[in-house]
KOLGUVEX-887346 format. One record per residue (C-alpha): residue number from 1; residue in three letters; x, z, y. Coordinates in steps of 0.2 Angstrom, whole numbers, m for minus. Example, Ala and Ser with C-alpha at 12.3 -4.5 7.8 and 13.67 -1.06 7.14 Angstrom:
BEGIN
seq,type,xx,zz,yy
1,ALA,62,39,m22
2,SER,68,36,m5
// end
This chain:
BEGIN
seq,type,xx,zz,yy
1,UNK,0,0,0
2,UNK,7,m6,16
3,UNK,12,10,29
4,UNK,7,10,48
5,UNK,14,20,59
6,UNK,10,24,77
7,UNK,21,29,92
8,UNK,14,39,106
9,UNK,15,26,119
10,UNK,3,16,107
11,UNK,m12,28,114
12,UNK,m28,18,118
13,UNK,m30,13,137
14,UNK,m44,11,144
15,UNK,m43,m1,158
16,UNK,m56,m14,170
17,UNK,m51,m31,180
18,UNK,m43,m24,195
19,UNK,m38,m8,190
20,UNK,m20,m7,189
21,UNK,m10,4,176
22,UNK,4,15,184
23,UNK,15,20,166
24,UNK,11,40,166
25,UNK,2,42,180
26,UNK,m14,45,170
27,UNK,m22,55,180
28,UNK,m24,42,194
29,UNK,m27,28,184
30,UNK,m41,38,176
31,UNK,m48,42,192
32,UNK,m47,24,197
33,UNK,m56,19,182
34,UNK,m68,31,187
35,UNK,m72,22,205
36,UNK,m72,5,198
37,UNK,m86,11,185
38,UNK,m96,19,197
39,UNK,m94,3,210
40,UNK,m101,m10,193
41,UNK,m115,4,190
42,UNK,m121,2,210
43,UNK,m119,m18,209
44,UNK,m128,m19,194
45,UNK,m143,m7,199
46,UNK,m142,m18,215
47,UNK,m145,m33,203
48,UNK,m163,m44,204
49,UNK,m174,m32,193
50,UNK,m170,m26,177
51,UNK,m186,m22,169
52,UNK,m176,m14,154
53,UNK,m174,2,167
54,UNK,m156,2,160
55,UNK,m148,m2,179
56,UNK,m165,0,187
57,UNK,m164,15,203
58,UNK,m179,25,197
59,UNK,m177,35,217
60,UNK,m194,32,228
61,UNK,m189,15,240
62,UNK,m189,17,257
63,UNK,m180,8,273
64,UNK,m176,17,288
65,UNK,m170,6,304
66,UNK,m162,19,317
67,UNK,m157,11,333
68,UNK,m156,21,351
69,UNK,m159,21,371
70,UNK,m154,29,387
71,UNK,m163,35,399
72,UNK,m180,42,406
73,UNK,m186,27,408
74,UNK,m180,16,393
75,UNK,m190,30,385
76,UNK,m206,31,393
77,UNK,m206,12,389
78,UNK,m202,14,372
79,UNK,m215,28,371
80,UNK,m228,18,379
81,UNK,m226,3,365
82,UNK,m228,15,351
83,UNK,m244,22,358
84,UNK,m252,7,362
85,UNK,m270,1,359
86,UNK,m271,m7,342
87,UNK,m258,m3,334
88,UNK,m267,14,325
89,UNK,m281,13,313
90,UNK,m294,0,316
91,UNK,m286,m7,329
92,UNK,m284,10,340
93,UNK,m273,19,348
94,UNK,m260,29,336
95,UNK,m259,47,339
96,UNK,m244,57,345
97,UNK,m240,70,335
98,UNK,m222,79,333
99,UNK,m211,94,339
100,UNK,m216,90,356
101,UNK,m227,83,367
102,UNK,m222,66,377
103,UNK,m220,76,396
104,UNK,m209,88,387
105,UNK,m198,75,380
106,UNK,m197,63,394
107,UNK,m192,77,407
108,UNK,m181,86,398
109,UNK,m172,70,395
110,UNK,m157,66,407
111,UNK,m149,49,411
112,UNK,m138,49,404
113,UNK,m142,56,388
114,UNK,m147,42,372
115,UNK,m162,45,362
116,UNK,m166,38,344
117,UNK,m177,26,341
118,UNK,m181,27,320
119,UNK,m193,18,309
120,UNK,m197,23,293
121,UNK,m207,13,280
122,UNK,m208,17,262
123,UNK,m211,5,247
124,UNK,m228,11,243
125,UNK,m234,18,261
126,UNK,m254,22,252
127,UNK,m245,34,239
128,UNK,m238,49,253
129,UNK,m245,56,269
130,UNK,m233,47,283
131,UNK,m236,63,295
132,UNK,m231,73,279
133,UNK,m216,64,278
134,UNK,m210,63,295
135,UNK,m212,80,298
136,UNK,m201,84,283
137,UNK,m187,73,287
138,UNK,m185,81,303
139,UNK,m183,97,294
140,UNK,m171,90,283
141,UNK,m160,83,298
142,UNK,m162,101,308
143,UNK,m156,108,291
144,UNK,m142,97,289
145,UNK,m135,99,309
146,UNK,m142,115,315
147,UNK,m151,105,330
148,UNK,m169,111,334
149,UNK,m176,95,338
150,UNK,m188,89,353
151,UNK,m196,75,344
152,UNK,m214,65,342
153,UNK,m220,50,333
154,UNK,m233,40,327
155,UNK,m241,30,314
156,UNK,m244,10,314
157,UNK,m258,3,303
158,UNK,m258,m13,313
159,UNK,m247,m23,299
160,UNK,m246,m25,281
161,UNK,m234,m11,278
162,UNK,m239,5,288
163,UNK,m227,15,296
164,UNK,m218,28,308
165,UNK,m210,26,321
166,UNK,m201,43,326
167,UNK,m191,47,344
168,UNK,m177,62,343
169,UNK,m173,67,361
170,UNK,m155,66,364
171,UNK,m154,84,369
172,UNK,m162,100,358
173,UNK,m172,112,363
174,UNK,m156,124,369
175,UNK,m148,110,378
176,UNK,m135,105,365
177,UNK,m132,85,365
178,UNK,m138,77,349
179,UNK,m127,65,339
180,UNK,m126,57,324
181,UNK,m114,49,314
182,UNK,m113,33,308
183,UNK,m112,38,291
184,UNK,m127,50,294
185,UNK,m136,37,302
186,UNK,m133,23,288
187,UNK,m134,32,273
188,UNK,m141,51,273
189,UNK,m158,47,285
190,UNK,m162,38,268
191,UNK,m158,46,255
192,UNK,m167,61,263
193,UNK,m184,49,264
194,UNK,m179,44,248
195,UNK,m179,61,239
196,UNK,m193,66,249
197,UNK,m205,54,240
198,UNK,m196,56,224
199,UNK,m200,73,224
200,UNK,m217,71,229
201,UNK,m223,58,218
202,UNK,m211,57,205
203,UNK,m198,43,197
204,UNK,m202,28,204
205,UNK,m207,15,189
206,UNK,m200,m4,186
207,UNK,m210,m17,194
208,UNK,m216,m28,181
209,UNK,m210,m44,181
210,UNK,m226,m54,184
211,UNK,m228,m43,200
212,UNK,m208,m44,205
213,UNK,m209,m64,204
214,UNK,m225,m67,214
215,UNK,m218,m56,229
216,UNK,m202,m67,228
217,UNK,m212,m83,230
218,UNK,m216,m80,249
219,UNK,m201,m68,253
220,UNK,m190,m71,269
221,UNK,m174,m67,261
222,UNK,m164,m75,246
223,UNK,m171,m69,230
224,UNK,m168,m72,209
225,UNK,m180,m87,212
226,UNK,m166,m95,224
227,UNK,m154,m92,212
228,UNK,m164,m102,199
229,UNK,m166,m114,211
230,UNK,m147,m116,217
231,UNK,m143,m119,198
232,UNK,m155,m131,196
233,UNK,m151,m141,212
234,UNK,m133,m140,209
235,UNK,m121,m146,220
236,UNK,m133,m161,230
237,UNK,m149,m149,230
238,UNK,m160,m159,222
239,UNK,m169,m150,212
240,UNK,m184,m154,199
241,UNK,m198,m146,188
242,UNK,m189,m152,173
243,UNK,m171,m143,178
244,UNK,m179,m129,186
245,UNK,m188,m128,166
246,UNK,m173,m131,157
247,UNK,m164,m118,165
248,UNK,m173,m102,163
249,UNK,m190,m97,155
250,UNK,m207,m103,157
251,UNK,m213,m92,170
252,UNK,m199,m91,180
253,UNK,m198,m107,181
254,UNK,m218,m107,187
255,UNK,m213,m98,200
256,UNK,m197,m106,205
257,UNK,m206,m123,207
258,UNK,m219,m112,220
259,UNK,m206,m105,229
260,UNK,m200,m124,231
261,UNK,m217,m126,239
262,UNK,m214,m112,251
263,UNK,m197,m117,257
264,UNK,m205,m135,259
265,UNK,m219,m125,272
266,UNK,m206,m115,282
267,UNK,m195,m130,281
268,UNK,m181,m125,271
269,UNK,m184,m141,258
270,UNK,m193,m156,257
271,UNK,m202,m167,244
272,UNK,m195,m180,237
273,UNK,m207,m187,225
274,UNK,m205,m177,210
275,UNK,m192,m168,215
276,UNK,m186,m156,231
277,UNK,m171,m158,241
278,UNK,m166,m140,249
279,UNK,m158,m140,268
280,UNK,m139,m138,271
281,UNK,m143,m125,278
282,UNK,m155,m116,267
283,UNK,m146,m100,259
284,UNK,m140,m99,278
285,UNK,m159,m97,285
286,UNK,m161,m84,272
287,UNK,m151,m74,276
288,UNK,m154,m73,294
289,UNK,m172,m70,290
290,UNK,m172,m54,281
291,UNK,m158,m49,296
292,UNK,m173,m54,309
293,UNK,m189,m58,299
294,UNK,m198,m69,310
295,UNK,m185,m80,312
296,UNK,m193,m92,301
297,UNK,m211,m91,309
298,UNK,m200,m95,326
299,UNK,m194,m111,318
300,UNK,m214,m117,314
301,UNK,m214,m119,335
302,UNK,m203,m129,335
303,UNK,m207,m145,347
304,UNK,m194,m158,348
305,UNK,m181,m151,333
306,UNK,m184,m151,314
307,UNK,m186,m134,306
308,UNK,m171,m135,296
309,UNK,m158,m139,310
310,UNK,m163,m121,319
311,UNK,m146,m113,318
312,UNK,m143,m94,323
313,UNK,m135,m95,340
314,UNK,m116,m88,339
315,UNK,m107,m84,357
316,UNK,m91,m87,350
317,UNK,m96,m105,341
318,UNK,m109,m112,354
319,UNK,m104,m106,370
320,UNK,m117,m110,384
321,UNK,m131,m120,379
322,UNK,m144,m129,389
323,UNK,m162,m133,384
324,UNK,m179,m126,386
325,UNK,m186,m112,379
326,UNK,m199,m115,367
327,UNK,m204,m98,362
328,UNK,m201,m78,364
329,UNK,m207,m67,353
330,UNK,m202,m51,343
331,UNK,m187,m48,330
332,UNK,m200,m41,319
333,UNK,m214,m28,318
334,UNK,m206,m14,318
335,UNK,m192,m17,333
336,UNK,m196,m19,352
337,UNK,m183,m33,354
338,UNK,m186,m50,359
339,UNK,m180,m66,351
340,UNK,m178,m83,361
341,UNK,m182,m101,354
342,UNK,m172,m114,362
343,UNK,m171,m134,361
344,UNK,m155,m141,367
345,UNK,m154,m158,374
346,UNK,m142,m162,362
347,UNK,m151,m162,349
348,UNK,m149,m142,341
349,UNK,m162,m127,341
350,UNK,m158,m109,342
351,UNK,m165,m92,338
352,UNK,m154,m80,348
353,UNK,m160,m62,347
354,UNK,m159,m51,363
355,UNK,m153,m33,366
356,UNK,m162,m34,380
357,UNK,m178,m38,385
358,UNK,m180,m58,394
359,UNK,m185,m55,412
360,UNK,m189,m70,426
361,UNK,m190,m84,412
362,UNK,m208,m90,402
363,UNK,m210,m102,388
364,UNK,m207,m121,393
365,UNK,m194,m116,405
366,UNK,m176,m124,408
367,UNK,m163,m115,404
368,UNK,m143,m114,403
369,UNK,m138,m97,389
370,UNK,m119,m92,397
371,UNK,m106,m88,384
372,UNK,m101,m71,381
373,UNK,m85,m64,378
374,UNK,m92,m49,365
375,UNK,m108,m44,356
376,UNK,m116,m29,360
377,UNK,m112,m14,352
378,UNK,m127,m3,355
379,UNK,m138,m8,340
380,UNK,m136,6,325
381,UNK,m137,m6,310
382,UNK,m151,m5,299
383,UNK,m151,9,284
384,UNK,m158,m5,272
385,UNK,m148,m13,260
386,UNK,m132,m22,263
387,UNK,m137,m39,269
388,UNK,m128,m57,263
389,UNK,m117,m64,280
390,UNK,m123,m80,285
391,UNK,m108,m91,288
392,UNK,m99,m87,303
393,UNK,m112,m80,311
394,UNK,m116,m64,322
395,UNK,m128,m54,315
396,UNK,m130,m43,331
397,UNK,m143,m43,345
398,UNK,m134,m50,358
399,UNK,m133,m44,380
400,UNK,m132,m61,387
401,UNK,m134,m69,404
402,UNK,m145,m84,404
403,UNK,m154,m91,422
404,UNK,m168,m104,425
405,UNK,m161,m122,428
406,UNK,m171,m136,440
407,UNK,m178,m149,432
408,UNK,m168,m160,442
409,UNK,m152,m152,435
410,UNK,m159,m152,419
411,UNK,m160,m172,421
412,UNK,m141,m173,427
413,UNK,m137,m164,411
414,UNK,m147,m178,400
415,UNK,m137,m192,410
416,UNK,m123,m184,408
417,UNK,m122,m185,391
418,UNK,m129,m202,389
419,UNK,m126,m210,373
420,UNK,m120,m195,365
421,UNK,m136,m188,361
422,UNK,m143,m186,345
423,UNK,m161,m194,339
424,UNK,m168,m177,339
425,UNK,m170,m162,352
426,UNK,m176,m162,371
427,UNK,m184,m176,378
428,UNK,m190,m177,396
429,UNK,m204,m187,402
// end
């Protein structure tokens, strides 16, 4: 019978791609073994549904959107758009309710000082009292800094999703200043709403697949259908019923092929006989629209410009642009920022998502956007999941100048550019 034996360096190492070995430095590789376990366990439970429960987070959902002001009377305004009429139940006016009342907040708040501006909606908003919740995450966060908060908030029911909008003061009620930090603000705001629910209603349960794929069909972000899609299309982005079918089962690939339907509608795709060609820019759109949501609804207004070529306006790539506004509107429903919709007489459109509110300007105005050297810093990020970067471009609301042009000016810039103008954009009578 044949011997084997076995030195000690013949021990059994565990190892993953991109976790070096370092000889007898064990204890660091085990500890990096650790991290890079625990960073494949997060991916994978980030991964499109897994109804198997295996990687799935059984935690309640919940997205929290944290973003903040200065001032008196930034925050009477903002207090005013929380409270207005039809925004409550039935179309009323939402009731105040909180650790104190508007006067006491508004007054006891310097010039100086920032206040926070948070929204707070859940997965399942029906399941849990939002007043109940609000109220306990304000607890939690007096807990966790030893602030005694001057705060009030409210409840909309004026959209699909109900939810809160809550204002912190910047200053406590013993005068202290109130700050967060960013990782507070990104992270523990949610988990708190997180545990909160989870505690209340219990594990959350895997959304069964039928359910998960209709809610893909019409979301504003990239999703497992996309992927599906992306496959099938290959690398010209023609994509069919047949290769959609051939790649995956029979009801994914049903609701694949009315996905295709919907990106056809917001103008992401377009029929080609029995088959669909997807924009260039598809995946790009996406991705921009679950950072601002109705950036696709802004792209159906467009006038003069297809809705595919509506590009996400970069300071640093575009520069100053001029062309007429065809639209303002709101990022989304739960922000009091403004987008603009502009046609270019070259031939472009462009969403470009304001820090500020637009003063002095209307829609079918002319208009020259000034390039900027930086882009605003003020906006805390949202808490939601990590988004995908679209390209090169800014995912920030931007602080830039802009300023009413004459039509006659307007004209000189057409001229100017003569031949060089593209078939579509900005035409003048």
């Amino acid at each position: 019978m044949r011997q084997f034996s076995f030195r000690p360096t013949d021990a059994f190492k565990p190892s993953l791609p991109g976790v070096r070995r370092h000889g007898a430095d064990s204890g660091k590789s085990l500890g990096r073994l650790l991290k890079q376990i625990s960073r494949l366990r997060r991916r994978h439970r980030r991964s499109y549904g897994d109804p198997s429960g295996n990687g799935f987070d059984r935690k309640q959902l919940c997205i929290v959107k944290v973003r903040y002001g200065h001032g008196a009377t930034s925050l009477r305004a903002h207090l005013s758009y929380i409270q207005r009429k039809g925004a409550g139940k039935d179309g009323e006016r939402p009731r105040l309710f909180g650790g104190s009342d508007r006067s006491e907040l508004t007054t006891a708040e310097p010039s100086r000082v920032r206040h926070y501006r948070i929204v707070v909606s859940p997965e399942a908003p029906e399941q849990f009292p939002l007043s109940v919740l609000a109220k306990k995450l304000v607890q939690r966060i007096e807990r966790d800094t030893g602030y005694s908060l001057s705060w009030v908030s409210t409840i909309h029911e004026n959209t699909e999703h109900n939810h809160i909008h809550l204002v912190i003061s910047g200053q406590d009620k013993n005068g202290r200043e109130v700050a967060f930090s960013r990782k507070y603000i990104s992270s523990q705001m949610r988990e708190h709403t997180r545990d909160i629910l989870t505690e209340a209603l219990g594990d959350r349960r895997p959304v069964p697949e039928a359910m998960r794929l209709a809610k893909e069909i019409q979301a504003n972000r990239f999703t497992s259908l996309d992927e599906i899609i992306r496959t099938a299309g290959g690398t010209i982005g023609l994509a069919s019923s047949k290769s959609i079918r051939a790649s995956t089962t029979p009801e994914k690939a049903e609701a694949a092929v009315a996905r295709l339907k919907f990106l056809v509608q917001v103008g992401l795709a377009s029929r080609e006989g029995t088959e669909y060609r997807v924009s260039p820019r598809w995946e790009e759109s996406l991705a921009v629209s679950r950072r601002f949501t109705s950036y696709l609804e802004a792209a159906r207004q467009l006038k003069f410009t297809p809705q595919s070529m509506l590009q996400l306006y970069s300071p640093d790539r575009d520069g100053r642009i001029v062309g007429r506004l065809s639209a303002v509107g709101l990022i989304d429903e739960l922000s009091t920022n403004n987008y603009l919709l502009i046609e270019t007489i070259n031939g472009q459109a462009f969403y470009v998502p304001l820090y500020r509110k637009p003063r002095g300007i209307k829609v079918g105005d002319s208009i020259a956007l000034m390039k900027i050297s930086r882009q605003d810093s003020r906006e805390i990020p949202s808490t939601s999941r990590k988004m995908p970067s679209a390209s090169t471009n800014s995912m920030s609301l931007l602080d830039i100048r802009f300023a009413k042009m004459p039509e006659e000016k307007l004209r000189a810039e057409v001229e100017r550019l003569g031949k060089n103008r593209s078939g579509f954009g900005l035409h003048l009578q």
